[in-house]
N, C-alpha and C positions, 0 to 999 in steps of 0.2 A: 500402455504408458507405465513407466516404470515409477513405483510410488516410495524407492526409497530415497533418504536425502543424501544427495551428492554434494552439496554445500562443502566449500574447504574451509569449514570452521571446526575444528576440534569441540570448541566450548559449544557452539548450538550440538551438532552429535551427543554430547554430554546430557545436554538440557534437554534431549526430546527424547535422548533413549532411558533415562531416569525421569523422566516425568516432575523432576525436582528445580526449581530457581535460586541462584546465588542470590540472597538480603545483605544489603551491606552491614550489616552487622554478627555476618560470618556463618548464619542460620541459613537452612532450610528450606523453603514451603514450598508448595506444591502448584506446580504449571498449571494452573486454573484459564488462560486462554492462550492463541498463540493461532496463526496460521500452519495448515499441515504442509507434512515434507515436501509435497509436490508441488506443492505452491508455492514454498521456498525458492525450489530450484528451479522454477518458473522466473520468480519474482529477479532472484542471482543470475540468472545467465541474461534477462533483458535487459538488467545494470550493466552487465558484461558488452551483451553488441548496442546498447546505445550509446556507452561510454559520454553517459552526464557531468560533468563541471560540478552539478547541484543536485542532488535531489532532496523532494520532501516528500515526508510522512505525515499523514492524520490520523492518528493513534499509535502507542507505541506498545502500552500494557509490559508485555514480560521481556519485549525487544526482542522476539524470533524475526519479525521481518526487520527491524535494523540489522542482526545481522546477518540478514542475508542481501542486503543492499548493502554494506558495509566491508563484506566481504567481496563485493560485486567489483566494489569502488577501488579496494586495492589491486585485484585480480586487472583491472582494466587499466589502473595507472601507475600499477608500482607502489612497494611498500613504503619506496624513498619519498615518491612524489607528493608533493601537496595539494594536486589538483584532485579533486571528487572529496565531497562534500555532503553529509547528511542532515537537514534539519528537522526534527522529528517534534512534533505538535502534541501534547498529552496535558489535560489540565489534571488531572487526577495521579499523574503517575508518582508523586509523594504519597495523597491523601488514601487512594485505594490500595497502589501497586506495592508500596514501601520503597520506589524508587529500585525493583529491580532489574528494570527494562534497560538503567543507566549504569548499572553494576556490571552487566550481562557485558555491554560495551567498553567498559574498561577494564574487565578481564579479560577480554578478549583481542586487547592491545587496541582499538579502534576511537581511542577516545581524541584524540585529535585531531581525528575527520567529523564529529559530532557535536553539533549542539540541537538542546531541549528546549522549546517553549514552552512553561507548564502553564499554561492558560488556555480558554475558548478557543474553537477555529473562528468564532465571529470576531474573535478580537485580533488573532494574529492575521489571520490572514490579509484582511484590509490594509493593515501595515505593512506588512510584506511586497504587497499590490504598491504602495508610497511611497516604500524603500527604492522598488524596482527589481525587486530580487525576480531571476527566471531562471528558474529549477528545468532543466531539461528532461525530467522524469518526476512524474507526482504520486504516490501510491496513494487511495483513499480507503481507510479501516476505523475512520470514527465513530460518533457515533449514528446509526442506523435507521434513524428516525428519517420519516421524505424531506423533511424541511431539514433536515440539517447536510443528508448526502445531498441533494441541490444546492443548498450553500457553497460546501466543498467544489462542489464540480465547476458551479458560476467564479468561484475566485480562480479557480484551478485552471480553468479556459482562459481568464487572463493572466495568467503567471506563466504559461508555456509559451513558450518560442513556437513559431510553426517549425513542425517537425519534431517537435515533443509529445512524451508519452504520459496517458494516463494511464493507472492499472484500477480497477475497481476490486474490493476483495469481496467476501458475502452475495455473489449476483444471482443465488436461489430467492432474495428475499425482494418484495414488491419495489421497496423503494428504491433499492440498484437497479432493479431494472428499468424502472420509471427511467432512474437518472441514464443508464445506456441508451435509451431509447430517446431519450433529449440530447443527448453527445451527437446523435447521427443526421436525426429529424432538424434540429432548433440550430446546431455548430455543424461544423464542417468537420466533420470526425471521420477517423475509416478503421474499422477496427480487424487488428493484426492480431496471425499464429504465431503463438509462444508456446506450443507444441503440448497444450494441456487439450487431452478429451472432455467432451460436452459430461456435463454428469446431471441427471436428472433426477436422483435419486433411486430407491432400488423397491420400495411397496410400488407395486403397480398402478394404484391410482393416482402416489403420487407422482410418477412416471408421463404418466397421459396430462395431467394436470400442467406440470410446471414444464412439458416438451412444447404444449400449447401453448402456453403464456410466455415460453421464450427465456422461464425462469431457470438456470444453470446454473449449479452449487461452483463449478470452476471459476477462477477468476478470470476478469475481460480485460486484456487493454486494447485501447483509442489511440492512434496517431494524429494530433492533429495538423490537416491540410492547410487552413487558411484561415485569417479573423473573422471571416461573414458569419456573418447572426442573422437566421432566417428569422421571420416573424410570427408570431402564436396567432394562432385561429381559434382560442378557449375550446379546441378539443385533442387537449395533453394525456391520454388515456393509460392506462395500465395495461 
């Protein structure tokens, strides 16, 4: 797998071969998180062939995966077109990020495919679910806790259309996987190649470890087939 970024965005290039973020106020600082390049071009070319109307983000932090959804969006509908759409979910991205996840985006000419909800996923999302909005593609990178990546996921299974995509990012870590393992077991999920290798890490136990548990640092995505909600048995296991 080749791990460098093919993304047609100039400014991500910029941003991840300098290690550095545009602050709107003309400064500096320093790419402190961000999804890696291959997961970019992971993330970019499934915007490409599912060619979504909508999609959503939960979490945005420094906006590498907005623009690589964003980039996706134009690539899929034309730079004229109005159709694709990103709404990206961050309640911190003033308070921590200094808002330059939303600079990233309008530097990068993309700002009138975007908007930001800077609040809770408990609070938008439920609204969104009201509104009616269905994002044809969901990326989920909030935050990481079980109870909050099963929030995400439970709103996120009803804001997809069948035939929409979820992508998980972080699925080394317990509670992704919890959450993939409830997409498939609990919903009617089938989870598709987006031509990313298994990575399990490289110390050797943790190798054995996380091959076992099913824990994979790459990201996952879910197609979903149908609305059926199978039933719990109280043994949702790790």
């Amino acid at each position: 797998m080749d791990k460098t970024l093919t993304v047609p965005c100039p400014l991500l290039h910029e941003v991840m071969e300098t290690r550095q973020s545009h602050h709107p106020h003309g400064k500096r600082v320093a790419l402190t998180r961000g999804i890696k390049p291959w997961l970019a071009n992971a993330l970019h070319e499934t915007v490409v062939k599912v060619r979504p109307r909508l999609v959503l983000e939960i979490g945005m932090c420094h906006g590498i995966s907005s623009l690589a959804i964003l980039s996706g969006l134009e690539k899929a509908w034309g730079a004229e077109s109005p159709e694709g759409r990103l709404i990206s979910i961050d309640p911190r991205q003033t308070e921590e990020y200094g808002r330059v996840g939303v600079e990233h985006v309008k530097l990068a000419g993309y700002e009138g495919r975007h908007t930001l909800l800077e609040e809770p996923d408990w609070r938008a999302l439920p609204r969104l679910v009201e509104q009616g909005a269905r994002p044809d593609l969901i990326y989920i990178d909030g935050n990481h806790a079980v109870d909050y990546v099963m929030l995400d996921a439970f709103y996120a299974h009803r804001l997809l259309p069948v035939g929409g995509v979820m992508g998980l990012n972080d699925c080394a870590m317990r509670s992704v996987t919890l959450t993939a393992r409830w997409l498939v077991s609990h919903r009617d999920y089938q989870e598709i190649d987006v031509g990313l290798s298994k990575d399990y890490g490289h110390d050797p136990l943790t190798w054995v470890s996380h091959r076992v548990q099913g824990r994979n640092s790459a990201d996952r995505y879910f197609r979903k087939l149908s609305e059926t909600e199978h039933g719990y048995d109280g043994h949702l296991r790790w």
